[in-house]
N, C-alpha and C positions, 0 to 999 in steps of 0.2 A: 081826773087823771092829771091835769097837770097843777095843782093841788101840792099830789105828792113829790113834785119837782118843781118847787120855788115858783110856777106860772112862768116857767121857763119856755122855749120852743115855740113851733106853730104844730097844730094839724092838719093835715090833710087827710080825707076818707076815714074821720075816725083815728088815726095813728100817729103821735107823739114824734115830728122830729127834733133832735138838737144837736146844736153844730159840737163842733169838738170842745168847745171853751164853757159851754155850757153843761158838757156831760159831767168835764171835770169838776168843776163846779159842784156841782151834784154828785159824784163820786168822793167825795173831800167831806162834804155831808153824810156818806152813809149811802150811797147809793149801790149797786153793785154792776158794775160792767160785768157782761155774756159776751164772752167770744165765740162765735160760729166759723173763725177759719178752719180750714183742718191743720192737724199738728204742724206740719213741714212748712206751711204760714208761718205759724207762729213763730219756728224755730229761725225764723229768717229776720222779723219785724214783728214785736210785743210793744204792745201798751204800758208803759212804764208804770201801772199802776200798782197797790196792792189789793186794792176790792175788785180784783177778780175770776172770772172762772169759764175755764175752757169748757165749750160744748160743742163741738162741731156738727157742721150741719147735714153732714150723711148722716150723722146718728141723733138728731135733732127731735125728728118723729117719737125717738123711744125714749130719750132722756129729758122731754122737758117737764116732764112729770117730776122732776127730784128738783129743779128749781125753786128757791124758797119761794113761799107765796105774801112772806110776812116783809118785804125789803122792794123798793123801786129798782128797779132791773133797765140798764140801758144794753142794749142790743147794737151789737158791733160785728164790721166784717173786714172787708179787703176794701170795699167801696160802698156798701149800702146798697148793693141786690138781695143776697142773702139775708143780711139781717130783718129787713123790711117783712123777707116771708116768715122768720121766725118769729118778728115780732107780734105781724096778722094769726099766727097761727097760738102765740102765747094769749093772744087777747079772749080768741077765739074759742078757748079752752078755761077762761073765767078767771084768769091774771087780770088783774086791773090797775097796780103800776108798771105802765112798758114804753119805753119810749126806745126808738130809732139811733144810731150814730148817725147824722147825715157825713156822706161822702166817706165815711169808716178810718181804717189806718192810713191812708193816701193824704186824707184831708186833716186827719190829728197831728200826720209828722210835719206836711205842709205848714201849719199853722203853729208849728216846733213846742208841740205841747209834749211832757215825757214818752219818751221812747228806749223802748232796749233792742237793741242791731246789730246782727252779726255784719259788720263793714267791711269784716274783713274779706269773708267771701261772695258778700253778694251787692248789686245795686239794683238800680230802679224804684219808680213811684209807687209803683202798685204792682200786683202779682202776674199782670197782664208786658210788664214791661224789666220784672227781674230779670239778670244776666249774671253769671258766675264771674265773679272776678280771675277766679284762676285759671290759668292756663288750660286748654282741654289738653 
């Protein structure tokens, strides 16, 4: 497993984490960042990347079937709840490159790795702490 990602990360219980610097890293290579936010996430705070692909995690169960099986997949969220379980649940289903975002978009913008942000309307660290810039 970690092989397919430079012997990057630690595991714990079986499952591949890596910090933000390391995803990209690996995403720069060929890797493909999963987004598990839901839309209106994303639409607020995106991963400036181009490798990769919205799957949100209400709809997780039924769509990770279409995820390629031929590409290292790093698994991303708001924080690293969700991803965790999609990632347990991608391994668990016979993917074998999967690795975690630890700490998610919170801890990639933190550590000012690329980012796309609507600034205009919105702030906060994480989806737990957004607030509308505009006026109500």
């Amino acid at each position: 497993m970690k092989e397919a990602f430079n012997n990057l990360g630690f595991v714990i219980d079986g499952l591949l984490h890596l910090t933000g610097k390391q995803a990209l890293e690996c995403i720069r290579q060929g890797a493909l960042l999963v987004d598990v936010r839901e839309d209106y996430e994303i639409a607020i705070k995106d991963f400036g990347v181009k490798n990769k692909l919205e799957c949100p995690f209400t709809d997780f169960g039924r769509l990770f079937e279409t995820l390629p099986r031929n590409k290292a997949l790093i698994i991303a969220d708001c924080v690293g709840i969700h991803s965790k379980e999609a990632a347990k649940m991608l391994l668990a289903n016979g993917f074998t490159a999967v690795a975690n975002l630890v700490g998610g978009v919170a801890s990639w913008e933190r550590d000012g790795l690329p980012m796309n942000s609507d600034v205009e309307t919105m702030s906060g660290q994480c989806m737990c702490q957004i607030k509308s810039r505009k006026p109500s």
